[in-house]
C-alpha positions in Angstrom: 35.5 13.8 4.7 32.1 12.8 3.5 31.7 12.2 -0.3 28.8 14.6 -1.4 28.6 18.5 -0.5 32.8 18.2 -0.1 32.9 15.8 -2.9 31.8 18.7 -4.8 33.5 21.2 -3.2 36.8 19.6 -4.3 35.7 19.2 -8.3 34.8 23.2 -8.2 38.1 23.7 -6.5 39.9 21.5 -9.7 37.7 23.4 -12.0 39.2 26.2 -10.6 42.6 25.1 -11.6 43.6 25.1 -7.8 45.9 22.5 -6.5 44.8 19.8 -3.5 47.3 19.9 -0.3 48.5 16.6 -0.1 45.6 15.8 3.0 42.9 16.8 0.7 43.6 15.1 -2.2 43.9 11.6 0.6 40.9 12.7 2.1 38.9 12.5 -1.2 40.2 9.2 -2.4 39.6 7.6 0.6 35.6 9.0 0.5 35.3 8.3 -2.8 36.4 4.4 -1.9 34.5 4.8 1.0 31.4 5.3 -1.4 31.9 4.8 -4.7 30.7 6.3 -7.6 32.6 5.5 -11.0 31.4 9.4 -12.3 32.2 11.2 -9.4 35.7 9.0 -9.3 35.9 9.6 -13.4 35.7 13.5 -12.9 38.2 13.8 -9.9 40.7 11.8 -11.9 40.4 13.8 -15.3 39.9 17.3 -13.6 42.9 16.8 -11.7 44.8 15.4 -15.0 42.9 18.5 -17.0 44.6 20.7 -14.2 48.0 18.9 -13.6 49.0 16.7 -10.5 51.2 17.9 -8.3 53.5 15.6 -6.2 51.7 16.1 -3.3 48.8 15.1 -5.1 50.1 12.0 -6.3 51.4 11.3 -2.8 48.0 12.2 -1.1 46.6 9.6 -3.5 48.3 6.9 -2.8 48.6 7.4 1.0 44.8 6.6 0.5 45.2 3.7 -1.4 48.0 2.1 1.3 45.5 2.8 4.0 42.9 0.7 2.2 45.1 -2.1 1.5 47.2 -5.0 2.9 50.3 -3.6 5.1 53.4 -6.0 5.2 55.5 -5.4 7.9 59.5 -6.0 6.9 62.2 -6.3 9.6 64.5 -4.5 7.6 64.4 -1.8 5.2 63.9 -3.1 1.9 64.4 -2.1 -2.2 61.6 -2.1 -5.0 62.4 -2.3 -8.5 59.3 -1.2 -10.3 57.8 1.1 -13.4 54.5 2.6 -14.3 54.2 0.3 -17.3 52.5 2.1 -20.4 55.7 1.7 -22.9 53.7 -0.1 -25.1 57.0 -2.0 -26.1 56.0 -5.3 -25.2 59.7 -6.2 -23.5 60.1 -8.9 -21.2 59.7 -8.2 -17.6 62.9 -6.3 -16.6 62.1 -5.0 -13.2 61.1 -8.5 -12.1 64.6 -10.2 -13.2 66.2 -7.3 -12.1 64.8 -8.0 -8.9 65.8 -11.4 -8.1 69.3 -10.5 -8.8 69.4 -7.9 -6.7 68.0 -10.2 -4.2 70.6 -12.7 -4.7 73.6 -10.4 -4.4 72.2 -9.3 -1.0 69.3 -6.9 -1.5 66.0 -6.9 0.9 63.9 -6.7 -2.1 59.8 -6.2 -1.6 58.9 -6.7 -5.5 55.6 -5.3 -5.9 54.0 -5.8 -9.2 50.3 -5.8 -11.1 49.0 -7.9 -13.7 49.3 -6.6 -17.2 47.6 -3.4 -18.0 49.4 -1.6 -21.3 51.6 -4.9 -22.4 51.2 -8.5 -22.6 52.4 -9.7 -19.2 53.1 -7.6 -16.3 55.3 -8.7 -13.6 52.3 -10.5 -11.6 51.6 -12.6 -14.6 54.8 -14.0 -14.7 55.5 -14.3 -11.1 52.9 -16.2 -11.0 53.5 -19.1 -13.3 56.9 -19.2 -11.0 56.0 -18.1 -7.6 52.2 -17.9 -7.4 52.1 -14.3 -6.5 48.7 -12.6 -6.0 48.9 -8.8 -6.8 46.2 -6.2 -5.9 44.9 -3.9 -8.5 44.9 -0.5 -7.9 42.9 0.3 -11.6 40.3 -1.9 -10.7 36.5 0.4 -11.2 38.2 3.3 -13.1 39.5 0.8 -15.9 36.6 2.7 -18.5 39.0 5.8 -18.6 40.7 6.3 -21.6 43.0 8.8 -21.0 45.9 8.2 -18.6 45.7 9.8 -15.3 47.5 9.7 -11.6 46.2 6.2 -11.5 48.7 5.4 -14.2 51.6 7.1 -11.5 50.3 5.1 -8.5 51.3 1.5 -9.1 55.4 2.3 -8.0 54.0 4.4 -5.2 51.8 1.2 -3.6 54.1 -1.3 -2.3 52.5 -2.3 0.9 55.8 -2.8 2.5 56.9 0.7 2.2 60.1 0.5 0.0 62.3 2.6 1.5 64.7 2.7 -1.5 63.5 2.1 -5.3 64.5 1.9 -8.9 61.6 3.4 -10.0 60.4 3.8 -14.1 58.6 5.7 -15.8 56.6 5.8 -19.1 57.9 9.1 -20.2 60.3 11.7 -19.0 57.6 14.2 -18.7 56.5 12.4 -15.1 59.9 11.9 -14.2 60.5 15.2 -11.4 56.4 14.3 -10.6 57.3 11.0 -9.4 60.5 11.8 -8.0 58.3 14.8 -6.1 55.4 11.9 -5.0 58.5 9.4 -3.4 60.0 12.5 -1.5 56.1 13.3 -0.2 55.8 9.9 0.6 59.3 9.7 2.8 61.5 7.4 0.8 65.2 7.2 1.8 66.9 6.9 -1.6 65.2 6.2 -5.1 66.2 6.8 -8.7 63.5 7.4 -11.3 64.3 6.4 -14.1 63.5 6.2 -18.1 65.5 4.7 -21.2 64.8 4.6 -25.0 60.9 4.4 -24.6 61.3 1.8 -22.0 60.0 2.6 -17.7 63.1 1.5 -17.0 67.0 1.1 -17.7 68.0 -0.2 -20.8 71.4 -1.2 -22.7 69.6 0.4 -25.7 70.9 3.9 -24.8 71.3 6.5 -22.4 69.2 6.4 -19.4 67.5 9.6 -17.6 67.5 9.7 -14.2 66.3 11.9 -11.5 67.6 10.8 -8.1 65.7 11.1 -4.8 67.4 11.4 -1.4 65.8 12.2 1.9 66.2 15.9 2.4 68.1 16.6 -0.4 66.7 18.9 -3.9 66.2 16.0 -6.7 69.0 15.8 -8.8 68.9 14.9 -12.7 71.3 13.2 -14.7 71.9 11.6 -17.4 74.3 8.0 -17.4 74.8 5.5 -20.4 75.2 1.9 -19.9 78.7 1.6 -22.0 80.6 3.4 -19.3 79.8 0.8 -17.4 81.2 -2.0 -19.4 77.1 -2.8 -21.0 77.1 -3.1 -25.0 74.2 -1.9 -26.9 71.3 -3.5 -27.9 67.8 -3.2 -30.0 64.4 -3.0 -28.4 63.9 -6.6 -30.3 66.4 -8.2 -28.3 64.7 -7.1 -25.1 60.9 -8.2 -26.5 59.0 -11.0 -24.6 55.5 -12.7 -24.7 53.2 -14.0 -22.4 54.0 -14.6 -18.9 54.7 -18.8 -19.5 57.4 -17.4 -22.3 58.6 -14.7 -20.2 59.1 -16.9 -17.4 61.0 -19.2 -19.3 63.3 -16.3 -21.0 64.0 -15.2 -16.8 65.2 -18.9 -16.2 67.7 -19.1 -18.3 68.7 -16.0 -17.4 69.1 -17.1 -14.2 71.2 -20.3 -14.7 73.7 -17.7 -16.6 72.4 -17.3 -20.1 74.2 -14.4 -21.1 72.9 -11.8 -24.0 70.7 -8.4 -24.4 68.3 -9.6 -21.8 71.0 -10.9 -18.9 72.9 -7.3 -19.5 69.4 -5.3 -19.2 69.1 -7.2 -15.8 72.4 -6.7 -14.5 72.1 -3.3 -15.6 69.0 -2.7 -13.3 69.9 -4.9 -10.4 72.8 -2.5 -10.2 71.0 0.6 -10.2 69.2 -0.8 -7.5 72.2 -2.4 -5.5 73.3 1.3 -5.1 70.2 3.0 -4.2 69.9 1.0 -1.5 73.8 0.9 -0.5 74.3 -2.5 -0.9 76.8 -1.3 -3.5 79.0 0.9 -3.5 78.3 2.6 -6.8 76.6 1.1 -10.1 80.0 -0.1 -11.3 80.3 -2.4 -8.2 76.6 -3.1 -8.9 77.4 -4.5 -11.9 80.2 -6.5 -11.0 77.7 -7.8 -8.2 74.8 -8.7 -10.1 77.5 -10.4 -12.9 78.4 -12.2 -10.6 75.3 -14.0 -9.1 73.8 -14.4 -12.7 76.4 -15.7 -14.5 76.7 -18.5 -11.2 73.4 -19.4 -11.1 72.9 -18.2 -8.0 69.8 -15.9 -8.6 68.0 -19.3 -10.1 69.0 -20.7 -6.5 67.1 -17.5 -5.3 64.4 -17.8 -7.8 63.9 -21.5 -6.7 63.9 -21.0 -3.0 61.8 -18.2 -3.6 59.1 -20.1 -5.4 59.4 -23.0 -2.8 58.7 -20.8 0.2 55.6 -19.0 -1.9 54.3 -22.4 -2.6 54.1 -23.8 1.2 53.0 -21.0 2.0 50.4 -20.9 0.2 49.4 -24.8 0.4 49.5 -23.6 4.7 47.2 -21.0 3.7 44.9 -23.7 2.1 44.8 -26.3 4.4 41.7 -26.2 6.5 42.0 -25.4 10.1 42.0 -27.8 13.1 
């Protein structure tokens, strides 16, 4: 699709209040990367937000941003446990804990993560002060627009591994269906969205809402609340973090079996996660599992091997060639 006369074409189209099929709306993205202009790019994003994204929209969109990135091929199918960001609550980074448990009670996790856009760290932040991970940015030349649009929807939606399960939050329930639409388009196996007191993602503050996505199946919404699974309440202060050299250090002792607000809120997630992609049988077994490797210390053994294997990696990476 070239940019100009079709460019155009689409606007009057959004203008129109007239939704994009899903190959449209990747066409356009991918010319207006091809050749881009941050006006033309403004317009599409806000006329399409003016109008309101449908899933195939969002899906369309970020089919076009996976075709312009990295591609990471996994040998097995593997979990993400990500959110939108945009809370605004300033926790510390759930999904990212959450994510090394799961990975040490048996998950193929694929953690995809940015650096902080609507908080003080995001999970790329503190990964790196432990791992050295080096996200992409998928804002990066719209970062003038002031009003949230699908760009604020895409960051769950661009793990360059494919996820084929996910724990997936949002910043309000209002997206909730939308994303859970967008991860059906995009041919997900299993995924929960999922929102929690104000938080883009599960919490032992309160209920939880979820809207669960499975292959070939009409979403299903629900509603579940942490105490029937053994989690006690909590405030959003016990959950707050800091920078990323803070939050890493709240994550470590985490790890080597702190226990408190912030361990439950992990476990809590890690299990969610656990059952979406069948590594558990249901979250009450997740539970149990991700207890279990926290309170041993065996996720900071995962964390630790983890950082070691990033590192040499990236000292191989480095090195200059014979």
């Amino acid at each position: 699709m070239e940019s100009g006369q079709a460019g155009s074409q689409v606007l009057e189209l959004l203008i129109s209040k007239k939704d994009l099929t899903q190959k449209q709306a990747e066409e356009t993205l991918m010319a207006l990367l091809d050749d881009f202009v941050p006006e033309q790019a403004s317009a599409f994003l806000v006329l399409l937000r003016a109008k309101g994204e449908t899933a195939g929209e969002i899906a369309g969109l970020a089919q076009a941003m996976l075709e312009r990135g990295l591609s990471v091929h996994c040998a097995h199918p593997v979990v993400d446990i990500v959110g939108t960001g945009g809370d605004g609550i300033g926790s510390v980074n759930i999904s990212t804990g959450a994510a090394i448990l799961a990975a040490a009670a048996g998950a193929k996790v694929a953690k995809h993560g940015n650096r902080s856009v609507s908080s003080l760290c995001g999970s790329a932040d503190v990964l790196e002060v432990r791992v050295m991970q080096r996200p992409t940015r998928e804002d990066e030349g719209c970062s003038h627009i002031t009003v949230r649009t699908a760009l604020n929807m895409l960051g769950p939606l661009l793990n360059p591994a494919h996820a084929a399960y996910g724990l997936v939050g949002v910043y309000d329930t209002s997206i909730s269906e939308l994303m859970a639409g967008s991860l059906l388009a995009m041919g997900v196996r299993k995924a929960l969205v999922v929102h929690s007191m104000g938080l883009d993602e599960m919490t032992p503050m309160g209920p939880a809402d979820v809207v669960e996505v499975v292959a070939g199946q009409p979403l299903r919404r629900y509603s579940c609340d942490p105490r029937d699974l053994g989690i006690p309440r909590c405030t959003v202060e016990d959950l707050k973090g800091g920078d990323a050299v803070l939050n890493a250090a709240i994550l470590r002792d985490v790890f080597g079996g702190q226990q408190g607000p912030v361990a439950d809120a992990l476990v809590l997630n890690a299990a969610y996660a656990l059952a979406a992609c069948s590594v558990a049988s249901s979250p009450a077994e997740g539970v149990a599992m991700a207890r279990e490797v926290q309170r041993s210390g065996k996720a900071l053994t995962t964390l630790n091997n983890w950082t070691a294997l990033t590192q040499r990696l990236a000292a191989a990476a480095a090195a200059p060639q014979q």
